[in-house]
C-alpha positions, 0 to 999 in steps of 0.5 A: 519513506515518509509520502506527500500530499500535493500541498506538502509537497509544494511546502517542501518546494517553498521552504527550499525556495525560501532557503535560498534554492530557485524554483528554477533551479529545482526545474533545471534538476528535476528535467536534467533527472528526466534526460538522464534515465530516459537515455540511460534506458532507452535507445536514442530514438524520435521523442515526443514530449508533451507539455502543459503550461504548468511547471510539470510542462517546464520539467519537459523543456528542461528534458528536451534541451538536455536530450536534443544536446545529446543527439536526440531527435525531441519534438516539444508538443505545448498543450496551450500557449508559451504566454501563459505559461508559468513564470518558470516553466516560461524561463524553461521555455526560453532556453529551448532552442528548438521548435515548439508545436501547438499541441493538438489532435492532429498534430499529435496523431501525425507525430505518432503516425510518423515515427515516434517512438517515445512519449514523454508525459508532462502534461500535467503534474499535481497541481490539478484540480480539475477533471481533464476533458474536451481536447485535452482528454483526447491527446492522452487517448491518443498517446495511451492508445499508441502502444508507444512507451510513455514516461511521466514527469512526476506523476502521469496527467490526469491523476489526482496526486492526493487520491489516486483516483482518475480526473477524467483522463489519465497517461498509462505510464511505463515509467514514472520519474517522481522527485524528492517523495512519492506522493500518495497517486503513487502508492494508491490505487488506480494511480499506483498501476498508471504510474508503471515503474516508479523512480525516485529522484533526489533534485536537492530539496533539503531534508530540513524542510519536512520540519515543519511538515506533519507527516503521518504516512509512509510506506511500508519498508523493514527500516521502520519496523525491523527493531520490533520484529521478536527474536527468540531467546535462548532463555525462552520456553514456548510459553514465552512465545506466545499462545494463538487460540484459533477459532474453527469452522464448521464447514470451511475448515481450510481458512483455519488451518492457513491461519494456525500454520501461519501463526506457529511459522512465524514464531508463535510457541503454541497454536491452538484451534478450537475445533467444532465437534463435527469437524475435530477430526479434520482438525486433529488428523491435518495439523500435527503439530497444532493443538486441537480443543472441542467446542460445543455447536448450539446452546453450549458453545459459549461455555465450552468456548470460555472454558478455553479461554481460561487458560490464560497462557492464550494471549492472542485470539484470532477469529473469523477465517472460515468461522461462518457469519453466525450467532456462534462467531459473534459470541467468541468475538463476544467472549474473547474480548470481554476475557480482555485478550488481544484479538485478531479480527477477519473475516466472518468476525468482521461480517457478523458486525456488518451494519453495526460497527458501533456495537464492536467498538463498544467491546474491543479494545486498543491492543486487537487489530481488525483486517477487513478487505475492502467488501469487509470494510465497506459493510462494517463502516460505511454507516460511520465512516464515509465512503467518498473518502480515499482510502487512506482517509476511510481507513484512519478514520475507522481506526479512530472510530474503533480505537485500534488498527485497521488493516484496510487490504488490497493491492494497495493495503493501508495499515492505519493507528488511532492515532492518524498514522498510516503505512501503504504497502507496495511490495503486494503482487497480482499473484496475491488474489489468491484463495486463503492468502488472506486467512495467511496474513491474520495468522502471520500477524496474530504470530507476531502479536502472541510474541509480544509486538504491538497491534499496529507494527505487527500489521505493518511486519505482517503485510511487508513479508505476505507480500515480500514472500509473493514476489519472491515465489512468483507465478503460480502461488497459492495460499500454503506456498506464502507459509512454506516461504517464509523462513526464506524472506525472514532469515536475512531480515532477522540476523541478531546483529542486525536486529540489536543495530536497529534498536 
């Protein structure tokens, strides 16, 4: 599950090389790859390839020669000239039997106008370094704007491979044939969306060459976390569950209550929210099994709110979802990590250091874990950490900045350690952007975490099955569907003879 760099995939290449496998050889695999799931997917129908000079454009000769031996009507469209093509994709190039078209606006325009019906992108691949303009802009235009099927090799033109974000001009893809490992363009977004469907392939590059290889992110799956999914024992009480302390609104009551069902749906033995007196009764009368505890808005709100905290069953507090960005929500951030308690961090606990991140760096400790959005995150570090960085770099960096893990959410969610790892999540719909879905995952992690896994895999456990039980349920999803939901993504996943394999 491990995701390359550009260059880590290119050391993946030269360490096969060296080994004794062709750079030629890997061309030939990964273009018959491309023939293969093109025709296995789609009706034999007139095919433009598209072709840069680089060996991304030598993957789509490859294409086209195992295509046209199959009846296929391809038309190769090179975006420069057969010399200047790579020594490879030159050899590719010399195998093609067919003609090959300079590559043009007109040109194109005409093969899409006269009956093209597929495109292959293999323009560029992730070797570029520079925004793509002028004539080469305008041929991706023209293919996106075609509403004809696009299929990119490897990666579609135009995307950096290591940010994801646009070069100038990039392929829409509907389909998107990457070999060996993904690259980080296809788990980051905007390149996660360009990139469509996202197919794997294995071209025979050893396993072996990752040896030497640093490698610090993955994505997110259940192989890398399900031996510390908690499973109860028949020799547990509740107490040894784990105890979540919530911390209430005053007005936005919802977010709590999300969190708390959350929290106790996922394991936890006992949830408690402590309940500002005006809205007690809100508390007390909507959550039957969920204790309910009274703190004192103003002047006594940090007593009563220690005097919860005594009960040192409470391992885990969870603050922020509907707290209010206030003095009061400071104070219990204030409070429950000078208790020494493993936090869980959203929201307004977050916003009410927007500006000052140095001051929560000064009082949390390893073991809590922050799940800021990205409006979050920017207030709470863009003093510290910057900006320009990619996502994934943002968030490992602001996790080495506070010394714990940074739960950096979105469509393309990075949980990141302080150690450098990082894990990018995939599974998450669109159907996610969704009131309260948020104040939902704080409470799954705080769950886990009360049972006894560790900050950084409870991020990673409590991401994969928010966004697993979204798929699942489909349209119309709401916040309280995501807790309904759970017991159905979990029962498969936590069978004790798989679990005990797993460890």
């Amino acid at each position: 599950f491990s995701i390359l760099s550009a260059q880590q995939m290119r050391m993946a290449e030269q360490t096969a090389v060296q080994a004794g496998t062709p750079l030629i050889v890997l061309m030939e695999r990964a273009g018959l790859a491309v023939a293969e799931q093109v025709m296995a997917r789609y009706p034999k129908c007139p095919t433009i390839i598209l072709c840069g000079p680089g060996n991304n454009g030598g993957d789509g000769f490859v294409a086209a020669r195992h295509m046209a031996a199959k009846g296929w009507p391809v038309r190769i469209l090179l975006f420069g000239k057969l010399e200047e093509l790579t020594p490879e994709a030159k050899v590719a190039a010399s195998r093609w039997r067919g003609a090959v078209i300079t590559a043009s606006v007109p040109v194109l325009e005409n093969a899409v106008q006269k009956g093209a019906q597929l495109i292959i992108d293999a323009l560029y691949g992730i070797g570029l370094r520079r925004p793509i303009v002028g004539e080469a802009a305008s041929l991706l235009q023209i293919i996106n704007r075609s509403r004809l099927p696009i299929v990119s090799v490897d990666i579609p033109s135009g995307l950096n491979a290591d940010t994801g974000q646009v070069f100038g001009q990039s392929a829409v893809a509907d389909l998107t044939i990457c070999f060996f490992r993904k690259k980080l363009a296809h788990v980051l977004m905007p390149g996660r969306m360009l990139c469509g469907e996202i197919l794997l392939i294995d071209i025979g590059i050893p396993e072996q060459t990752l040896q030497n290889i640093t490698l610090q992110i993955c994505e997110n799956h259940p192989d890398l976390w399900i031996g510390y999914y908690p499973q109860p024992q028949l020799s547990h009480n509740k107490f040894d569950r784990g105890h979540v302390l919530v911390l209430g609104g005053s007005e936005m009551t919802g977010a709590a209550r999300l969190a708390a069902g959350a929290s106790q749906r996922i394991g936890a033995g006992l949830v408690t929210i402590a309940a500002p007196f005006v809205t007690r009764l809100i508390y007390a009368t909507t959550m039957t099994s969920i204790m309910v505890k009274t703190v004192i808005d103003g002047e006594e709100f940090a007593h009563s709110f220690q005097k919860i905290l005594e009960d040192r069953r409470i391992n885990i507090v969870l603050l922020g979802p509907g707290a209010g960005e206030n003095e009061q929500t400071r104070q219990a951030v204030q409070l429950a990590l000078s208790a020494d308690r493993q936090c869980v961090l959203d929201a307004d606990a977050l916003n009410v250091f927007a500006g000052d991140a140095e001051s929560l760096k000064r009082i949390i400790n390893p073991q809590c874990i922050i799940t800021p959005h990205e409006g979050e995150f920017s207030r709470l570090f863009d003093r510290v950490v910057d900006p320009r960085l990619d996502k994934i770099a943002r968030t490992k960096a602001a996790a080495a900045f506070l010394g714990c893990p940074v739960v950096h959410k979105g469509a393309d969610t990075v949980i990141a350690s302080p150690e450098g790892l990082a894990v990018v999540n995939t599974n998450a719909p669109a159907t996610l952007a969704t009131a309260g879905s948020g104040d939902v995952l704080a409470g799954f992690i705080a769950g886990l975490m009360a049972q006894g896994v560790e900050a950084f895999p409870a991020g990673c456990i409590g991401v994969w099955i928010h966004g697993a039980i979204a798929s699942e349920f489909g349209p119309c999803l709401i916040a309280e569907d995501l807790i309904a939901g759970l017991h159905n993504i979990l029962k498969p996943k936590t069978d004790p003879a798989q679990i005990s394999s797993k460890r």
